[in-house]
C-alpha positions in Angstrom: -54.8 1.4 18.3 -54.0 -2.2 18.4 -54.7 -4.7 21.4 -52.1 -7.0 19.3 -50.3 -7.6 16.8 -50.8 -10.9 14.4 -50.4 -11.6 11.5 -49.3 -9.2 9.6 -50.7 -6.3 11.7 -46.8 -6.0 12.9 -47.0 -3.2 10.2 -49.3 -1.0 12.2 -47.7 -1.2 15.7 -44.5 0.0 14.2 -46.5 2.7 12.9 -48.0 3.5 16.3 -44.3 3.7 17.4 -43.2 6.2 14.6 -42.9 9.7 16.2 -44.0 10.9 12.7 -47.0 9.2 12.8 -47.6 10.0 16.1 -47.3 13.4 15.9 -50.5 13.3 12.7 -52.2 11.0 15.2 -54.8 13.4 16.5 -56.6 14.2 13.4 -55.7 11.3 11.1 -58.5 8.7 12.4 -61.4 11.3 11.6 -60.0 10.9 8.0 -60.5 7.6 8.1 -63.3 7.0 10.2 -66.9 8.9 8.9 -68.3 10.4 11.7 -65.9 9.5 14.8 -66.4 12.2 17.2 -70.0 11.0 16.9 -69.3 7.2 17.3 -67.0 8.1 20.6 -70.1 9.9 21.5 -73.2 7.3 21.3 -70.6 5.0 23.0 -71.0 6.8 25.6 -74.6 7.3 25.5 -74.8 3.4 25.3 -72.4 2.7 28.3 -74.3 5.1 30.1 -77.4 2.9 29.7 -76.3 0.3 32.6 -73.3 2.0 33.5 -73.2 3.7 37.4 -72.4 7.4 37.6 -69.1 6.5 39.1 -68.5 3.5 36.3 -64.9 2.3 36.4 -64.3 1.4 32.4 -62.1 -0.7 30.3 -61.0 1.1 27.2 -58.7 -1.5 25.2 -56.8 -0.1 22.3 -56.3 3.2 23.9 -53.8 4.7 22.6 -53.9 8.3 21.1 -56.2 8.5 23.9 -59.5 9.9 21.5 -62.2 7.8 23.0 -60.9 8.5 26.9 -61.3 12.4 26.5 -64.5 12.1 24.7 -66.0 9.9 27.4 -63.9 11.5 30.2 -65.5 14.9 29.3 -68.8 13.3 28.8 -69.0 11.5 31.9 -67.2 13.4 34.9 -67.8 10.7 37.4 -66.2 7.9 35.1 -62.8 6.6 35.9 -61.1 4.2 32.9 -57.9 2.1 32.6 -56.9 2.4 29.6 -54.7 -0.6 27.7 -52.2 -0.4 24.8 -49.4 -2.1 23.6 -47.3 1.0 22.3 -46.2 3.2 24.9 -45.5 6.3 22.8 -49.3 6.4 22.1 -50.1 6.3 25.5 -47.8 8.8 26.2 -49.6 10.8 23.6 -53.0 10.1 25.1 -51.8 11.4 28.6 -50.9 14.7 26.9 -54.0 14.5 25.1 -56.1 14.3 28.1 -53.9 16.5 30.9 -55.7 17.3 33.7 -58.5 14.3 32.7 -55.3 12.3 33.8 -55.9 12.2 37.5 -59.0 9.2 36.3 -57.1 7.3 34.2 -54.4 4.8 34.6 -52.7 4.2 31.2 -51.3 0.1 31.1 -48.6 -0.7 28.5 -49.3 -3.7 27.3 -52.4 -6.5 26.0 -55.4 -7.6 27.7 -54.0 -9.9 29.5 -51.9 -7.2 31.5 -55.4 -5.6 32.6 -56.6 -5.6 35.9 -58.9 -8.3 36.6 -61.8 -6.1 37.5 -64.7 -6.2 37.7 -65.4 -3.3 35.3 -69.0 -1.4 35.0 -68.3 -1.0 31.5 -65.9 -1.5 28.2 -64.7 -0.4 24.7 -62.7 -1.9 22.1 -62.7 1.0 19.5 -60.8 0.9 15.9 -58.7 -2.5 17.6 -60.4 -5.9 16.9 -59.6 -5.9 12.9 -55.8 -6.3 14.2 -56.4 -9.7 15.8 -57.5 -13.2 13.8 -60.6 -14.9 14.6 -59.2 -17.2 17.4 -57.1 -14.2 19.2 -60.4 -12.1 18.6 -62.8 -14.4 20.6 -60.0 -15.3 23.1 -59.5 -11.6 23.6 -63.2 -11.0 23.6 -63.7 -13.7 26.5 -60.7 -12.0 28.4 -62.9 -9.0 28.3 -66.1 -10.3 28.9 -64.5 -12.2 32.2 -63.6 -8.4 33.4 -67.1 -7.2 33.7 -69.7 -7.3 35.8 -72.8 -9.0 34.9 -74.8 -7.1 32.5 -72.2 -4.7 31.9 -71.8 -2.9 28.5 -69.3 -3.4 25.9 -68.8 -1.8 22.5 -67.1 -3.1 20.1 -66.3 -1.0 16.7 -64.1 -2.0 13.8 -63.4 -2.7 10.3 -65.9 -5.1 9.2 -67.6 -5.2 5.9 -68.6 -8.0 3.2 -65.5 -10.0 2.4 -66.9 -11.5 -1.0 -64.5 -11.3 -3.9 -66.9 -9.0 -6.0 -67.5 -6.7 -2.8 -64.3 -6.4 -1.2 -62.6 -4.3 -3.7 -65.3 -1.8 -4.0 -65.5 -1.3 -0.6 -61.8 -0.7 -0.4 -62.3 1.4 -3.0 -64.9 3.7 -0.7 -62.6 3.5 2.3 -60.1 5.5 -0.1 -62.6 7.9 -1.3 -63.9 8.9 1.8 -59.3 9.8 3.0 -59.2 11.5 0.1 -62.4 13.5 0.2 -61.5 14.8 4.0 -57.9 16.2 2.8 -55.9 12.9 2.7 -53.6 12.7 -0.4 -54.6 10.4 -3.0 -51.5 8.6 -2.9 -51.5 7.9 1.0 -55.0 6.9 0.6 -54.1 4.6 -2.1 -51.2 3.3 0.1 -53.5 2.8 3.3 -55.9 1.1 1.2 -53.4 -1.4 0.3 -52.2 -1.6 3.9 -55.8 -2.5 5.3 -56.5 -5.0 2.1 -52.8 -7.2 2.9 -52.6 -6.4 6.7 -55.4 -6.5 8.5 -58.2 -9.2 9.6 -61.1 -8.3 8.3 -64.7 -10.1 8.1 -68.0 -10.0 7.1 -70.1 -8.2 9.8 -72.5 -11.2 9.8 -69.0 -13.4 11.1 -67.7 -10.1 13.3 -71.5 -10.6 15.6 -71.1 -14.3 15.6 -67.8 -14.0 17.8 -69.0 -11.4 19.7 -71.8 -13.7 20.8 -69.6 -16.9 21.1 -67.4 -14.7 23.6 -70.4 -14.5 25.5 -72.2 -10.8 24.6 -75.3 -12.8 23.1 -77.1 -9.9 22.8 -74.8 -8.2 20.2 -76.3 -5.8 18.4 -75.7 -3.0 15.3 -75.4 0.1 16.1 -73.1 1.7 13.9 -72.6 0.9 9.8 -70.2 3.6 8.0 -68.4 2.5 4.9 -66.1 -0.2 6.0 -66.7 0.5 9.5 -69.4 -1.4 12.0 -69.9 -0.9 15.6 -71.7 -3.2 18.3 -73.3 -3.3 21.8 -73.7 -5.9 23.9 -73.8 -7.1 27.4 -72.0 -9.8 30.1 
């Protein structure tokens, strides 16, 4: 979900508040997303790397609440905060996770209305691609001040090569892959145009250079499907 809305990413947290949208919520990133039940999955495994048994994690961009039950399950000793700007998706993520509730405090809101910390650990899934470069890195530091030192974070997002020969096709692949797992042509073709006029999208090579300037120098690939990256890196 988004951390913020700027530019013209207004678009998508109405959408997050639209109880239509909310109610498709559930499955509709797994259309969209190859092979997200396995990405919440190594972020996990990677958290778990440095992460104490009884971690307490950051998960900005929370709402639906996906990632929190994946790791929740995955990690019984884990307890998360989880951050979001649109309160009806955190009140869907709550009924997502029921009784995973009682280690998770839900916070309407940006990262600047998260707790100061110090965190073990930290996610920013499906999020940063609705912030511009400077609110990015500003939002990255915010983060990075929250952890411990050496703490993990992973960061995973749309991010793929922004050329003007490139771009399209790309696109063109992040519609193909909706429409081959059930969506129907015509809201893939509508989502496409969505991301390609609403959202902040960059190269990947540009995507690791903030992350590094924000202060996880050791940012490094761990993910690459279609028009989707994912990072790891440390405070």
């Amino acid at each position: 979900m988004a951390e913020v809305a700027t530019d013209g990413a207004d678009h998508f947290l109405k959408k997050f508040s639209d109880p239509a949208a909310i109610a498709r919520y559930e499955d509709g990133p797994k259309r969209f997303v190859p092979g997200l039940d396995a990405l919440h999955r190594m972020t996990g495994l990677l958290l778990a790397e440095q992460a104490p048994p009884d971690a307490r994690v950051l998960v900005l961009g929370a709402g639906g609440g996906l990632e929190l039950k994946a790791m929740a399950l995955a990690h019984p000793g884990w307890s998360f905060v989880g951050v979001d700007p649109a309160q009806p998706m955190l009140d869907l993520a709550a009924g997502l996770l029921g009784p995973l509730m009682n280690r998770v405090e839900l916070v309407c809101g940006y990262i600047d209305d998260a707790p100061d910390g110090p965190f073990d650990a930290a996610t920013c899934l499906l999020t940063l691609h609705f912030l511009n470069a400077a609110e990015r890195r500003r939002t990255l530091e915010a983060i990075h001040r929250r952890l411990r030192p050496g703490a993990p974070f992973v960061a995973a997002h749309s991010s793929f090569p922004q050329d003007e020969a490139a771009r399209p096709q790309w696109l063109s692949r992040y519609a193909a892959f909706a429409v081959s797992s059930g969506v129907e042509p015509s809201d893939a073709a509508n989502a496409r145009e969505a991301v390609s006029t609403s959202l902040n999208m960059f190269d990947p090579d540009l995507d690791e250079a903030i992350l590094r300037e924000a202060g996880f120098a050791d940012a490094a690939l761990f993910y690459a499907a279609f028009t989707w990256r994912g990072w790891i890196g440390h405070a």
